[in-house]
C-alpha positions as MATLAB code, in Angstrom:
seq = 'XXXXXXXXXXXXXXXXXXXXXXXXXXXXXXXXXXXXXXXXXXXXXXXXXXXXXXXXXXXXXXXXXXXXXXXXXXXXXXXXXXXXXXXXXXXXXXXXXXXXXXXXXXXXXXXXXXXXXXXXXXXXXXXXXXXXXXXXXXXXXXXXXXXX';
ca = [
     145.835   78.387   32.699;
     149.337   77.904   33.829;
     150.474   74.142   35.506;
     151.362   74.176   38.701;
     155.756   73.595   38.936;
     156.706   70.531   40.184;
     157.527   69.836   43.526;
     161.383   70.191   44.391;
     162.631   66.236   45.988;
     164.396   66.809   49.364;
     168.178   65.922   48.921;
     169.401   63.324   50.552;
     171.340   65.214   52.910;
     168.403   67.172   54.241;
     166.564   63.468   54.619;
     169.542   62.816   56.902;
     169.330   65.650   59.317;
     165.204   65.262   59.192;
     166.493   62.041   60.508;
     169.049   62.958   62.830;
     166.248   65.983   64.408;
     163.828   63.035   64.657;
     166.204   60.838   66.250;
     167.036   63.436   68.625;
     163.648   64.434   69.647;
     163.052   60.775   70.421;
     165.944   60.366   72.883;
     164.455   63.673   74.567;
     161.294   62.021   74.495;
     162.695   58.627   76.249;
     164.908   60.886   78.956;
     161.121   62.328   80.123;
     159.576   58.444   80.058;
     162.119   58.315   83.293;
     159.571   58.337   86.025;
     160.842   60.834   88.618;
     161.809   58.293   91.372;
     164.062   56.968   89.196;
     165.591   59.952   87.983;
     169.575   59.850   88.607;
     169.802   62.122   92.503;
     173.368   63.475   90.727;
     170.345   66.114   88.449;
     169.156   67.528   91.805;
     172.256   69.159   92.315;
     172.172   70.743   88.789;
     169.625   73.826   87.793;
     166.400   71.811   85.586;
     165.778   74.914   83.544;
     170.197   75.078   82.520;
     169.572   71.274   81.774;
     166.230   71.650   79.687;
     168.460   74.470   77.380;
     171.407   72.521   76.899;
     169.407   69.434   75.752;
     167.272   71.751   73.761;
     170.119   73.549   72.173;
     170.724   70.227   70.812;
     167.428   69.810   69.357;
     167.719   73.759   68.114;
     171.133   72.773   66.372;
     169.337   69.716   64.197;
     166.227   71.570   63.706;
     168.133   74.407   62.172;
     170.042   72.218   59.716;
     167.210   70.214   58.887;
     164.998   73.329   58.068;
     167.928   75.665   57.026;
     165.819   78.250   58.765;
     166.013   80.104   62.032;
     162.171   80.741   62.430;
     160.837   76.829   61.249;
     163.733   75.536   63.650;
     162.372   77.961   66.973;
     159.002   77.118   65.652;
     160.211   72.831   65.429;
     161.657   73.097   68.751;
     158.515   74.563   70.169;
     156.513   72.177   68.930;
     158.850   69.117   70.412;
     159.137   71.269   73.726;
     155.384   71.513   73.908;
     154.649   67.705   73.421;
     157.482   67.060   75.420;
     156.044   68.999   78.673;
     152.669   67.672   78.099;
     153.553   63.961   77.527;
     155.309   64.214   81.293;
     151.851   63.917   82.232;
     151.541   60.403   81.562;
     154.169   59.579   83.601;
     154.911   59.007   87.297;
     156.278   61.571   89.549;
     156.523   63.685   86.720;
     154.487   67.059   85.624;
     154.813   69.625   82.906;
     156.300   73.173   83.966;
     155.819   76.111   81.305;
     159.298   77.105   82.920;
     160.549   73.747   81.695;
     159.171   74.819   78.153;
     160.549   78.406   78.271;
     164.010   76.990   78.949;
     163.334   74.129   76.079;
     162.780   77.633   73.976;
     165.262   79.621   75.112;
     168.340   76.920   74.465;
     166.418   75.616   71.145;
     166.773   79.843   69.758;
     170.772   79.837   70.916;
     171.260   76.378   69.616;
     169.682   77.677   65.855;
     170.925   80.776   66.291;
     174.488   79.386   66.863;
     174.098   77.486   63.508;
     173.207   80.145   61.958;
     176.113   82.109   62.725;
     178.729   78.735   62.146;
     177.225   78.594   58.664;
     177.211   82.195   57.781;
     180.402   82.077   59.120;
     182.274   79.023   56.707;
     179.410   80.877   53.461;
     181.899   84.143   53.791;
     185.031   82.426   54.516;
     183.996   79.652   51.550;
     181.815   81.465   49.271;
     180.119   78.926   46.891;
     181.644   78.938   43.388;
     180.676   80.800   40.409;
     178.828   79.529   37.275;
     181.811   80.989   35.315;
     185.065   80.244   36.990;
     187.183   81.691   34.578;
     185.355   85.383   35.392;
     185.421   84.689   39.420;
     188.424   86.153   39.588;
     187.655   89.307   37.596;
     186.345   92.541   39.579;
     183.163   94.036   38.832;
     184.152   96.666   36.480;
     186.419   94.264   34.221;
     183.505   92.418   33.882;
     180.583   94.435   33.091;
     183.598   96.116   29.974;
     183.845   92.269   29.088;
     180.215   92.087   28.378;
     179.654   95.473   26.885;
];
């Protein structure tokens, strides 16, 4: 009988953007305790569904760095989107649309799938150093001779 491995501690840093998703999702959460009289008139004149997936991009941007997945992020913003929609019901003039949802989706995918790219992007142009620095440098060949 083999004991189970321990359990890997977050690092700080992905404590922090836990946080900062958290924090985020909570300011989305606020903006939709706005009953809809008092909504600002200056949103009528802009499209709800562009506005639901730029905030949500947001949210899809933290999500992705606090996961450091694509899928868990889509499936994070989903969830927040979903509780989002449905908590409108508590409040006046307001009601959940599934439109309003599918645009919380759509900007939370471009807003992970933008990190994604960024961070492949800096990996290739900063590739993370090698155990052995001294044999970084060395191509392939040189070093599989060294070893033989």
């Amino acid at each position: 009988m083999s004991l189970p491995s321990p359990q890997r501690k977050p690092s700080r840093q992905r404590l922090r953007r836990w946080a900062a998703f958290s924090a985020y999702a909570l300011l989305l959460l606020s903006l939709s305790s706005i009953p809809g009289p008092n909504l600002p008139h200056e949103l009528s004149r802009v499209n709800d569904k562009l506005l639901h997936g730029l905030a949500y991009s947001g949210a899809g941007l933290l999500a992705r760095l606090a996961t450091g997945s694509t899928p868990a992020a889509i499936a994070a913003v989903a969830v927040l989107g979903a509780i989002d929609e449905n908590y409108q019901r508590l409040i006046p003039g307001r009601t959940p649309d599934p439109r309003d949802w599918a645009a919380d989706l759509v900007g939370g995918f471009l807003g992970a799938l933008l990190t994604a790219l960024v961070e492949r992007y800096r990996n290739r142009k900063h590739p993370p150093r090698s155990a052995s620095p001294a044999r970084a440098d060395l191509p392939k060949e040189e070093e599989i001779r060294e070893e033989g």
